[in-house]
N, C-alpha and C positions, 0 to 999 in steps of 0.2 A: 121682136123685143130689142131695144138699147143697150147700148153697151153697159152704160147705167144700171138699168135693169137688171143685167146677167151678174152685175159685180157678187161677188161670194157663192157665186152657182156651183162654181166649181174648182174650189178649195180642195188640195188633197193635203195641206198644212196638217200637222196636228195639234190643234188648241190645248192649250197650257191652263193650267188653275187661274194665272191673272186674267187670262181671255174669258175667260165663263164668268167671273169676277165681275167682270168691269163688263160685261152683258145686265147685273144688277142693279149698274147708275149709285153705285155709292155715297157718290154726291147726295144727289134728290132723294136717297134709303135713309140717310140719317137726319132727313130732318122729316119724313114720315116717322120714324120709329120717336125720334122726340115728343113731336106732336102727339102723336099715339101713346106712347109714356105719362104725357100729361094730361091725356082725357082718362087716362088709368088712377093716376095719384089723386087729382079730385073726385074721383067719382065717389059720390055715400060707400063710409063701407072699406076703403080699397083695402082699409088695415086688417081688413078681416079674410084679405084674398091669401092664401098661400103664397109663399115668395117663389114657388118652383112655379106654379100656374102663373102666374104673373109675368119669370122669365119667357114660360112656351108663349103665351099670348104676343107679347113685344116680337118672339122670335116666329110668328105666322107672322104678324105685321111684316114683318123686315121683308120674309121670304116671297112673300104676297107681292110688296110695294117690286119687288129686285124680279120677281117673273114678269111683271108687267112690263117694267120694263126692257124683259128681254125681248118678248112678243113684238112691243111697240121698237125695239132695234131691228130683229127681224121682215118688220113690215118695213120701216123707212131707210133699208139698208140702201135705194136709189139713191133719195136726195139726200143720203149721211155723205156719201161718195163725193158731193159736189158741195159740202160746205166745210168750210175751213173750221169751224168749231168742231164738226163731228167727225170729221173726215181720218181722225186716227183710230176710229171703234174698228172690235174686231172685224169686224163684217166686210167693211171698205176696205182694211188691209189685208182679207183675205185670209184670216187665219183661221176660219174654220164655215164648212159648208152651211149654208141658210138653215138649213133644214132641223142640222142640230144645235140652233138658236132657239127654233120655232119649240121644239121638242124638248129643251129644258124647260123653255118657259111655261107650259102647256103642265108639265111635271110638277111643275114649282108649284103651279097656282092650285094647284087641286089640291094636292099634298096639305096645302099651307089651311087651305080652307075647312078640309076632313080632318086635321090635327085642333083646331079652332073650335069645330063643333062637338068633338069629341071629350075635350079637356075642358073646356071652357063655355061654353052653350051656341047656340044654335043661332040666334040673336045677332051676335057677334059675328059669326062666319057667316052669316047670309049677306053683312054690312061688308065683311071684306070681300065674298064675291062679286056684289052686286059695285062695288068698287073697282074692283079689276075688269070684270064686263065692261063697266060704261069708261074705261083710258082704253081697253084695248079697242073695242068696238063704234064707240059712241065718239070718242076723241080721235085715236089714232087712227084709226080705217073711212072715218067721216066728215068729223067737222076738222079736221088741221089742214086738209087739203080741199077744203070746200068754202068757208067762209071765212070773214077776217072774225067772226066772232069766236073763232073756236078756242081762245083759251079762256075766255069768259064763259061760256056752255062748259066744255073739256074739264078747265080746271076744278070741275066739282069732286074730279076722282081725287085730286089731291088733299082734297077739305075733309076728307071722310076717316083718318087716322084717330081723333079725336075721341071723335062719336066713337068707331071699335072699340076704343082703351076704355072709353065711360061704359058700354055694351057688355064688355067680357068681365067687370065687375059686378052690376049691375043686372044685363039680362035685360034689361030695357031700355028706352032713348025718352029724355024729358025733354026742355025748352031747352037748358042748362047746354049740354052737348050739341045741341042745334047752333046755340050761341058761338060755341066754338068752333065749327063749321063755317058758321057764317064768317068769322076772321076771318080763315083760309082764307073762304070761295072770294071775300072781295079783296084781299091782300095778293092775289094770284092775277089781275089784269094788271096793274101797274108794276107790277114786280116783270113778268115775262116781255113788256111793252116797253119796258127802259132796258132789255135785253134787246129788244128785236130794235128798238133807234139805232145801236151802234153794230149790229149786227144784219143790217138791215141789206148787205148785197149780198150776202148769204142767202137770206129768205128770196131774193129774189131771182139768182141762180138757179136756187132747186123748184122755183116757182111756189111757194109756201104763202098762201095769203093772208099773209102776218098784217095789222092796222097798219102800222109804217108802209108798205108798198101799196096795199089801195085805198089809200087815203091821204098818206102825207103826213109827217111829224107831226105840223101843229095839229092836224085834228087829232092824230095820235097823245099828242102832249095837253090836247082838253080832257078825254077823257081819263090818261090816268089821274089827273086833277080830282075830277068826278069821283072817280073809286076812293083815293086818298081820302077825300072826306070825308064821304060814306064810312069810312073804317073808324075814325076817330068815337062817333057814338057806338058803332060795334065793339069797339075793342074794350068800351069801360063796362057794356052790359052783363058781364060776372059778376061783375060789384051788386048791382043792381036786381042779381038774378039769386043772390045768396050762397057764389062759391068761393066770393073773394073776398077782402077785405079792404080798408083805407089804401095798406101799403102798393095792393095790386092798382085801386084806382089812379093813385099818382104817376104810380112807374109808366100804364096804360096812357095816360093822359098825356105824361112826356116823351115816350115814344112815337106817340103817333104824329103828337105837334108836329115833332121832328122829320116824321117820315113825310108828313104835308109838306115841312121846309124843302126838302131834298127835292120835292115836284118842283114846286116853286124857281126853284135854281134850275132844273130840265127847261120851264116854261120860256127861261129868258136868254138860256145858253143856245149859241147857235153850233159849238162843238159838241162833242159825244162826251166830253170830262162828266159832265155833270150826271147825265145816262146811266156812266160806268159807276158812280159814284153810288146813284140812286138804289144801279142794281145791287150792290155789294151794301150796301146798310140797309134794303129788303127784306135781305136773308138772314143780316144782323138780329132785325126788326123783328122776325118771328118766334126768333130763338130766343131774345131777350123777353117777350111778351108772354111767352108759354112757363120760361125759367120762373116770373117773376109771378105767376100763377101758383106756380108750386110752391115758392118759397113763403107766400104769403098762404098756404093752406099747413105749410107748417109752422 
């Protein structure tokens, strides 16, 4: 085994509250719990949910999204060790043994999933296991280090927030919540794609078969193209599907213009500005799109 390999083997540190913290991805938890928030706020009905159910539901979401996370740190604590974006997680600086990353996370997720079916139906927790299985299993242990497609396959764990929040009102999935899945799932290759251009000797350090390394920007910079456009009719079909109204159609309509433009400027730029740029009005992009979901259901 690598030296790589053994990193966090053998930690006799003792891990602090912000180390098991930031094993959760903070980051990537608050915009599951948003998403997830607003497949809650439209779903038929949500005024009729209890506002304490409504809290536990969001707060399995959170716990769910933040174990998987930990799992998938636990597994990639190799190549977190050799890339400069990851390389300050607990794991690579050692501050606390593999094992009890593995072991919160394993905690987290079951906990999050029996509080879910318990409070709130069965429906829902089968949607957030079956969510955590296919990141930690199907993404992280398979396709991230296997094909360059894997965050096109992978990122289906992260499109699935939505659906739960519609689910734990509800009790069931229509088209409506598919719809909002379907953002994510295609909002998630050119989002992580205009990550991996400027972050692209990273992926190829830890050997991560990200688009950018076996294929080359520009094919990389076709297909986020592809996906961007694909999004623009996805992103107005709430309208279309009877959860939105005019205000969401516009908002939907000029976001996404916009997030095409942002391609557009990657497609010509031979620097990373445009990349960086892309990546950071992505995540603008979804928060704005879901916000303006809600506001138009109120």
């Amino acid at each position: 085994m690598s030296n790589i390999e053994t990193v966090a083997e053998f930690s006799t540190a003792e891990a602090s509250v912000s180390d098991y913290f930031a094993l959760l991805k903070p980051k990537v938890m608050s915009l599951v719990v948003f998403t997830g928030f607003a497949g809650l706020w439209v779903a038929p009905n949500a005024a009729d949910l209890h506002p304490v159910l409504a809290i536990v539901a969001i707060v399995c979401l959170a716990i769910n999204a933040g174990a998987a996370g930990a799992i998938n740190m636990w597994f990639d604590r190799d190549i977190d060790a050799v890339m400069k974006r990851t390389q300050n997680r607990p794991l690579p600086l050692n501050k606390m043994h593999s094992d009890e990353a593995l072991s919160f996370g394993i905690v987290l997720s079951v906990l999050s999933v029996m509080m879910m079916g318990v409070a709130l139906n069965w429906v829902a927790a089968g949607l957030l296991a079956f969510a955590n299985v296919f990141y930690v299993f199907i993404y992280t242990m398979w396709l991230k280090r296997s094909t360059p497609q894997n965050i096109v396959i992978g990122g289906a764990a992260g499109a699935f927030p939505p659906m739960i929040g519609w689910a734990a009102v509800t009790g069931d999935i229509t088209l409506a919540p598919i719809a909002l899945f379907a953002i994510i799932f295609f909002w998630t290759p050119p989002h992580f794609w205009a990550l991996a251009l400027f972050a692209n000797e990273d992926y190829k350090r830890a050997k991560v078969p990200m688009l950018p390394v076996t294929h080359g920007e520009r094919h990389t910079k076709i297909q986020m193209m592809v996906y961007s456009l694909i999004i623009l009719p996805i992103s107005i079909s709430p309208y279309f599907l009877n959860i939105s109204g005019t205000g969401y159609l516009i908002s939907a309509s000029v976001l996404s213009l916009f997030f095409i433009y942002t391609n557009v400027r990657v497609m010509f730029d031979k620097t990373y500005k445009s990349a960086k740029l892309m990546f950071g009005y992505s995540v603008f992009y979804l928060f704005a799109l879901f916000l303006a979901l809600m506001i138009d259901k109120v």
